[in-house]
C-alpha positions in Angstrom: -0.1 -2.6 3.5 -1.2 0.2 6.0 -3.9 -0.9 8.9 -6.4 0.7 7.5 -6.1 -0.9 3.8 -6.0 -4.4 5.3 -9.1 -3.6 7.6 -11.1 -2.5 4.4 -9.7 -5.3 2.5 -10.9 -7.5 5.2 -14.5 -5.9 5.5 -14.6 -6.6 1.6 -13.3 -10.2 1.9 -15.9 -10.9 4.9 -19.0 -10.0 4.1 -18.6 -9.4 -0.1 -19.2 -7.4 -3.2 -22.5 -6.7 -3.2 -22.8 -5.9 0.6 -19.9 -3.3 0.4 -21.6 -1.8 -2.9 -24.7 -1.4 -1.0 -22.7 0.1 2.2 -20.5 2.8 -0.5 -24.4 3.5 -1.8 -25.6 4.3 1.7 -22.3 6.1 2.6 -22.3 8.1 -0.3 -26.2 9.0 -0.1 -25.5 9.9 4.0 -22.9 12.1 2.6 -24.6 14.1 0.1 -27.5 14.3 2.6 -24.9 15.8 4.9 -23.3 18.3 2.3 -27.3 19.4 1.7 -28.4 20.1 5.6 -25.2 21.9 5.8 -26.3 24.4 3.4 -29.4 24.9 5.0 -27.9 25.0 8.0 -28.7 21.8 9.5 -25.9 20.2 9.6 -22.3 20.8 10.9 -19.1 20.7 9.1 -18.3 17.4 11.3 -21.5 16.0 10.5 -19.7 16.1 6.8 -16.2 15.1 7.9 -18.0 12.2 9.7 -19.6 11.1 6.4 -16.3 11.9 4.1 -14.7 9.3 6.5 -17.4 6.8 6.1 -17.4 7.2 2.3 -13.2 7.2 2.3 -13.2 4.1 4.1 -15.3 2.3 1.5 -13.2 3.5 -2.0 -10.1 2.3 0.2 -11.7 -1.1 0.4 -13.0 -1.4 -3.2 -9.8 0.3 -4.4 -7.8 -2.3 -2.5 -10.1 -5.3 -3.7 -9.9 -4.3 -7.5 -6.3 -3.1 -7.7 -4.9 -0.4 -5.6 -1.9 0.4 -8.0 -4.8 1.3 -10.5 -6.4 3.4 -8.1 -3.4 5.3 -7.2 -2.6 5.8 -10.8 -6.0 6.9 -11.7 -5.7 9.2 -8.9 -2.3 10.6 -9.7 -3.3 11.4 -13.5 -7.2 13.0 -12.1 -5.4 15.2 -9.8 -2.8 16.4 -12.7 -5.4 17.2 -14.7 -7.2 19.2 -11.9 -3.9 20.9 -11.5 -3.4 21.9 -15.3 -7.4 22.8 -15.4 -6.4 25.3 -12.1 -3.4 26.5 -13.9 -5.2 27.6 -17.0 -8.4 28.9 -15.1 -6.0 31.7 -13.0 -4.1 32.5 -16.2 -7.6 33.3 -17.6 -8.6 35.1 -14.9 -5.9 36.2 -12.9 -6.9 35.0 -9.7 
């Protein structure tokens, strides 16, 4: 186990489920909120780096309280079927 997974393990152990749903809500909303001002110019790319790192700390601590093996997996087949879905859409249009 890496540092950083038995940190967010440990954040999920100490202070529970429910608080760690409500920090990946907050994270996630900070992050969106971020990705917006951005587009209107309010925001800086390391305002949204800052909040993708919030928001990656939190699935690493729910992914390794549930089952990290399971994550990984799931993670492995989405990104293969990203890949295939890229594949097809420069066949189709040559780019």
């Amino acid at each position: 186990m890496t540092e950083e997974q038995s940190i967010c393990l440990d954040a999920i152990k100490s202070w529970g489920e429910w608080e760690n749903f409500g920090m990946l809500a907050e994270e996630s909303g900070e992050m969106l909120s971020s990705i917006n001002k951005l587009f209107r110019g309010r925001a800086s790319e390391d305002d949204v780096i800052t909040e993708l790192a919030d928001v990656s700390l939190v699935i690493t601590a729910f992914a390794m309280y549930f089952d990290y093996d399971k994550y990984l997996a799931e993670k492995e087949r989405k990104l293969q079927r990203l890949k295939k879905r890229l594949e097809e859409w420069h066949n189709l249009t040559g780019r």
